[in-house]
C-alpha positions as CSV (number, residue, x, y, z in Angstrom):
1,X,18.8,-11.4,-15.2
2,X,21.8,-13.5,-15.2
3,X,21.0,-17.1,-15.8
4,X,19.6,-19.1,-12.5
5,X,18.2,-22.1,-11.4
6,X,14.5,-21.9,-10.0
7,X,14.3,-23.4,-6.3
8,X,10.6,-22.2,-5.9
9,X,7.7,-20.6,-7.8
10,X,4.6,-18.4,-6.6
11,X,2.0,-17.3,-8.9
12,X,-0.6,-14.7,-7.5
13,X,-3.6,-14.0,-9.1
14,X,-3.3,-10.1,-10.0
15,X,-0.3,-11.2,-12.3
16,X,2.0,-11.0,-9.6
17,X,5.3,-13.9,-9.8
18,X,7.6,-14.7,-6.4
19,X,10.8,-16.6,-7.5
20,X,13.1,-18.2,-5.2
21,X,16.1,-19.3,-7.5
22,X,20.1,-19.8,-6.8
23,X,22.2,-18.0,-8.9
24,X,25.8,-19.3,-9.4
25,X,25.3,-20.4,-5.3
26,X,23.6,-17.0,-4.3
27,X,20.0,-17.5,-3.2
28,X,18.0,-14.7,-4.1
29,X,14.0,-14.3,-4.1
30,X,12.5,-12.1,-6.9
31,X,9.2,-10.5,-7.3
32,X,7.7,-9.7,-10.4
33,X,5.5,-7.5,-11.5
34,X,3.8,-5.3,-13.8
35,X,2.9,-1.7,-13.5
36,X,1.8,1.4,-15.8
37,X,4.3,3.9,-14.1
38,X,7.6,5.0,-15.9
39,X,11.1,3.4,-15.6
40,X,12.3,6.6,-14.1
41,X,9.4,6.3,-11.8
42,X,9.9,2.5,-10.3
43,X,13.8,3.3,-10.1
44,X,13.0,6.9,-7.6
45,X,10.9,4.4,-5.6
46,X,12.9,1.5,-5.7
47,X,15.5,4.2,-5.0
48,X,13.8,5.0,-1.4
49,X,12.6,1.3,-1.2
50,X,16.4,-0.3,-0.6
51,X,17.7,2.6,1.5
52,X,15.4,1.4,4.4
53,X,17.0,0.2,7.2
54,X,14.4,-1.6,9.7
55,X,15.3,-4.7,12.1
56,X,13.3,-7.7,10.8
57,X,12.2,-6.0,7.5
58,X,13.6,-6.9,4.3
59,X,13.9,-4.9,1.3
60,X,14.9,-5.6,-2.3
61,X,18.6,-4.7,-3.1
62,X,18.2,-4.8,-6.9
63,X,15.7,-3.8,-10.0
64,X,15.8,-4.9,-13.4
65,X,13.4,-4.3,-16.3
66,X,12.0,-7.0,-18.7
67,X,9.9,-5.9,-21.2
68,X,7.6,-2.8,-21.5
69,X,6.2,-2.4,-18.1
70,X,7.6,-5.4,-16.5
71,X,9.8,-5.0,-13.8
72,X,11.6,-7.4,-10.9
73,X,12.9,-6.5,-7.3
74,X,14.7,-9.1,-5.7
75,X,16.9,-9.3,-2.6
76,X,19.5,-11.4,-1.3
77,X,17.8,-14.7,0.1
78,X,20.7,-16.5,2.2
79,X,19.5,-17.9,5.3
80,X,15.9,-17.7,4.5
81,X,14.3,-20.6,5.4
82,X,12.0,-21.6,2.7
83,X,9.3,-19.5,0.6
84,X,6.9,-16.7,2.0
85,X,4.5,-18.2,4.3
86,X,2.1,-16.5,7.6
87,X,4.2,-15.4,10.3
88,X,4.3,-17.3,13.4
89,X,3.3,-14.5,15.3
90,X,0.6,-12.1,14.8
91,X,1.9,-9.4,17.2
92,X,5.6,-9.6,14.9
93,X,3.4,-8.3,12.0
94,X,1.8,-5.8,14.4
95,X,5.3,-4.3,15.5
96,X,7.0,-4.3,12.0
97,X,4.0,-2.5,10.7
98,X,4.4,-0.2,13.3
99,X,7.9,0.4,12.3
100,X,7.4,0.9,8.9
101,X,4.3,3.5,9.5
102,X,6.8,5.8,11.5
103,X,9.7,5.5,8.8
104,X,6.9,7.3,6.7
105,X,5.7,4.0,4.9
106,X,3.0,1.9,4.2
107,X,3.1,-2.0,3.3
108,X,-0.4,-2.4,1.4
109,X,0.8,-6.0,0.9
110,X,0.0,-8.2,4.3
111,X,-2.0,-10.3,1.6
112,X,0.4,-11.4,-0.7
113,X,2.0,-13.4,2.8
114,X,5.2,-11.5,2.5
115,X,6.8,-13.2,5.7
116,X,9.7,-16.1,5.8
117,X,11.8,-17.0,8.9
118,X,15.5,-16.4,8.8
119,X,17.9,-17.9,12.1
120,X,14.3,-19.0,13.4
121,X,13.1,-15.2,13.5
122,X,10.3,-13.8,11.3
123,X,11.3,-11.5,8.9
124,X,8.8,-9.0,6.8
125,X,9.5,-8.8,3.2
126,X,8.9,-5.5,2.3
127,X,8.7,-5.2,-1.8
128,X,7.1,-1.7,-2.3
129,X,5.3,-3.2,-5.6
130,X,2.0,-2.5,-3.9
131,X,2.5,0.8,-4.1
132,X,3.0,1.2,-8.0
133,X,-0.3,-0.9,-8.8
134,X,-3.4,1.1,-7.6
135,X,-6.0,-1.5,-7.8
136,X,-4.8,-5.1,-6.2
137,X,-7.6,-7.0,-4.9
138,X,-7.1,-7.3,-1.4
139,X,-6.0,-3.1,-1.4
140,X,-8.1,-1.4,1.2
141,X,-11.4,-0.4,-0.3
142,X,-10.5,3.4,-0.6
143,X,-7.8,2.5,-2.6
144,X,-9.7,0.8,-5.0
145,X,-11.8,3.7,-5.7
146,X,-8.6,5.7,-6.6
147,X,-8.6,7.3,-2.9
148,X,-5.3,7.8,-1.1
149,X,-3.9,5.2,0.7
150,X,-3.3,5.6,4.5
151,X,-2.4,3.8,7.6
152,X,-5.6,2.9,8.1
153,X,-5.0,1.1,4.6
154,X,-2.6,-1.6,5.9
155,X,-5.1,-1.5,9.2
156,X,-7.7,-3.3,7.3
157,X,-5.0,-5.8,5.9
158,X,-3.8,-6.3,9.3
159,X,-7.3,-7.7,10.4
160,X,-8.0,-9.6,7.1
161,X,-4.2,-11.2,7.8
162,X,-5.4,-11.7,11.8
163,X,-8.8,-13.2,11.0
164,X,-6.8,-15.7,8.8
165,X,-5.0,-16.9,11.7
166,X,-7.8,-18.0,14.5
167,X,-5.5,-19.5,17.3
168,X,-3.7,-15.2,17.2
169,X,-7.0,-13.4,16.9
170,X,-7.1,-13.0,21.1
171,X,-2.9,-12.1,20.6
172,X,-4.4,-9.6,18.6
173,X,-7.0,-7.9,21.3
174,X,-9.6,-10.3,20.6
175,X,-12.5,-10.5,18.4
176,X,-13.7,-7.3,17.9
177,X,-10.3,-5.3,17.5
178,X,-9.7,-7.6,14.6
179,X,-13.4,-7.2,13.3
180,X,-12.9,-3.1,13.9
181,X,-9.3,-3.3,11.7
182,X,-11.9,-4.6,9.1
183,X,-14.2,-2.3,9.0
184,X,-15.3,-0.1,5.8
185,X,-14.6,3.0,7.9
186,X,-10.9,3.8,8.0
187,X,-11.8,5.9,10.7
188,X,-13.1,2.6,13.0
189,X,-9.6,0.8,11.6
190,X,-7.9,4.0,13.2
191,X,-9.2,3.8,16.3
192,X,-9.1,-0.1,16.6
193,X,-5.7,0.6,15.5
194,X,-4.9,3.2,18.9
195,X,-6.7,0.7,21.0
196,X,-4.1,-1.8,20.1
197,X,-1.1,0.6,20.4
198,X,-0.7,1.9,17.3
199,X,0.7,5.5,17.5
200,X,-2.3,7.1,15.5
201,X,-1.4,11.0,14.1
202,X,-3.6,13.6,15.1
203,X,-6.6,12.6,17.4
204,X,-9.1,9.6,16.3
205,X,-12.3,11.1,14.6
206,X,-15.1,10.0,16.7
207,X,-18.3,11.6,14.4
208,X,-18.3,10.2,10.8
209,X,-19.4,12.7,8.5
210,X,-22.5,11.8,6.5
211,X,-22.5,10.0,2.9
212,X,-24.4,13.3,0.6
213,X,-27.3,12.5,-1.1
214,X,-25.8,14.0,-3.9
215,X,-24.2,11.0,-6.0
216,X,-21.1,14.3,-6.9
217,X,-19.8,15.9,-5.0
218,X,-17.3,18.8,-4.6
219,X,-14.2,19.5,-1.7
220,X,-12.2,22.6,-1.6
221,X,-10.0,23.9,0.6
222,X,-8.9,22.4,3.8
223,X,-5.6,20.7,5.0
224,X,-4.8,17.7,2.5
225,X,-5.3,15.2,5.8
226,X,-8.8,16.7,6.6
227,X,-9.5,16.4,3.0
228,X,-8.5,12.5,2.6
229,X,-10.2,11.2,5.8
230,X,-13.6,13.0,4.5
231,X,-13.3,11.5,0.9
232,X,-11.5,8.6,2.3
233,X,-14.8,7.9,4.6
234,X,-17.4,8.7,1.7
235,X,-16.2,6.5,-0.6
236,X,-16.1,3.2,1.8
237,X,-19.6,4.1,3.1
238,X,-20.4,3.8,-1.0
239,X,-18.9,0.8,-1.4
240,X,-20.1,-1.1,1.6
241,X,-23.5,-0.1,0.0
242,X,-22.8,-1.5,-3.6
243,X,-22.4,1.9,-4.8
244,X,-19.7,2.2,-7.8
245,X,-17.3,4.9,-6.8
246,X,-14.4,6.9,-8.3
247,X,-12.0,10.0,-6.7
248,X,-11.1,11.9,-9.0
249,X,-8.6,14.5,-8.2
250,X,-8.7,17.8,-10.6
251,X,-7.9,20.9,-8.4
252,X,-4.6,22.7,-8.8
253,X,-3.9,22.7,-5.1
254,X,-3.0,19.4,-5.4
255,X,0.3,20.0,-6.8
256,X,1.5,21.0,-3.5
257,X,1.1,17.1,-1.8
258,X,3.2,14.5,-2.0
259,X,2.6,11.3,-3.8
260,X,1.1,8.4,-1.8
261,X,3.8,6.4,0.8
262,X,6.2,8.7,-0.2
263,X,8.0,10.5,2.3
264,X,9.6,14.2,1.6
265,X,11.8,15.3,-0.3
266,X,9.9,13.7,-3.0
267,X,7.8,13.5,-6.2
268,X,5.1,15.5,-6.2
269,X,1.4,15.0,-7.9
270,X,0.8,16.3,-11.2
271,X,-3.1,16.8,-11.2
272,X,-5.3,16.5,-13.9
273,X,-6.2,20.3,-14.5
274,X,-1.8,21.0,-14.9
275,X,-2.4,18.0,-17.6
276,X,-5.2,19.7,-19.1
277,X,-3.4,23.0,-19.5
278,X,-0.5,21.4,-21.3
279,X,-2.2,19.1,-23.8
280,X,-4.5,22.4,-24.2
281,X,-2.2,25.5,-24.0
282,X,-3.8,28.9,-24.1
283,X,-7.8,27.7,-24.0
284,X,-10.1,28.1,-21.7
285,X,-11.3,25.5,-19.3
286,X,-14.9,25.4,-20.9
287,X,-13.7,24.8,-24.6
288,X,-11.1,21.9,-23.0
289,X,-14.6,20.5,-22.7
290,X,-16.1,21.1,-25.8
């Protein structure tokens, strides 16, 4: 990055660096971070990142690499008024998150306090880092346990963000919407979510289906939104109760999705049985095992 003078520093705890610095009289604010995916793979999503075009969303306008893994988005910072810092407004967040949902995105980042005011507005940084690290701490706890995110994923950050901010909780429908945006059940998010005016897809399930006794289990077949909200549900019920928990994805129908907060045209999933069958060309799935 071209030589600049540091104005501001954030540290977060999953390794995470905020940097507001002036370069040659520019301001710009930079986010560092660190993530397992590809260079070609952080430029195609920075590459749908920038081209977003939301009123009172801001999006990173350049990417760098530093070192294997390490990456920086940064956008231009003039007229921001000092670092990132809680909105001023809890029903802002609300509406920008709204936004973002129906340009086919998800934030995944309300944690990290990605707001700062600009001409005495609030303005939602949108970095898309999130997205490229699958297990923050404060990521919904599907996400965690390697489950797909969904809106219902930036639900529960939108009550954890609310319940931080007591004198916006009634702004916010009052106690129990922001106590039903943090509940284990994405489901109960979803329909806290459509209570406060969320435009929820497809109609809110009512009956949960039931964690099996079985600690594996098995889905095949169905549509690919069926099939999340069912795993999705299972593995938060697991959690809530201490269980440990993985997804693991391994069905060749799974080519046909998209990747996570991607919208089409787009990448699209490799899943573990197409890896298999490279690595081992020509055997059969019982001796890949052997």
């Amino acid at each position: 990055m071209a030589e600049s003078k540091v104005i501001s520093r954030r540290f977060f705890s999953d390794g995470r660096e905020e940097v507001m610095q002036d370069e040659h009289g520019d301001r710009r604010l930079v986010r560092w971070f660190r993530t397992g995916a590809s260079p070609g793979q952080v430029a195609d999503w920075f590459g749908f990142i920038t081209a977003l075009d939301i009123p009172g969303i801001a999006v990173p306008d350049r990417f760098e690499q530093s070192g294997p893994g390490r990456f920086c988005f940064s956008m231009d910072a003039s007229g921001f008024e000092g670092a990132s810092s809680k909105p001023s407004s809890i029903g802002f967040v609300r509406e920008k998150l709204s936004d973002l949902h129906e340009a086919g995105f998800l934030h995944l980042d309300l944690a990290s306090m990605p707001f700062v005011r600009r001409n005495g507005k609030d303005i939602l940084l949108y970095w898309g880092d999130s997205s490229l690290q699958p297990n923050l701490q404060d990521h919904a706890p599907e996400i965690l346990s390697g489950a797909f995110a969904t809106p219902a994923s930036d639900y529960h950050g939108l009550g954890r963000l609310a319940a931080s901010m007591p004198n916006q909780v009634l702004r916010l429908g009052g106690l129990g919407s922001v106590e039903g945006l943090q509940s284990h059940s994405p489901a109960r998010r979803t329909a806290a979510a459509a209570e406060l005016g969320f435009a929820v897809s497809g109609s809110v399930q009512k009956n949960l289906p039931k964690l099996p006794r079985s600690g594996v289990v098995a889905i095949t077949g169905g549509r690919l939104q069926l099939r999340d909200q069912i795993v999705n549900e299972w593995v938060c019920m697991a959690r809530s109760r201490g269980w440990l928990t993985r997804v693991v994805r391994c069905s060749p129908w799974e080519r046909r999705r998209p990747l996570p907060d991607r919208p089409l045209p787009g990448p699209r999933i490799r899943p573990a049985a197409d890896l298999m069958s490279s690595l081992f060309p020509g055997t059969s799935g019982v001796n890949r095992l052997l």
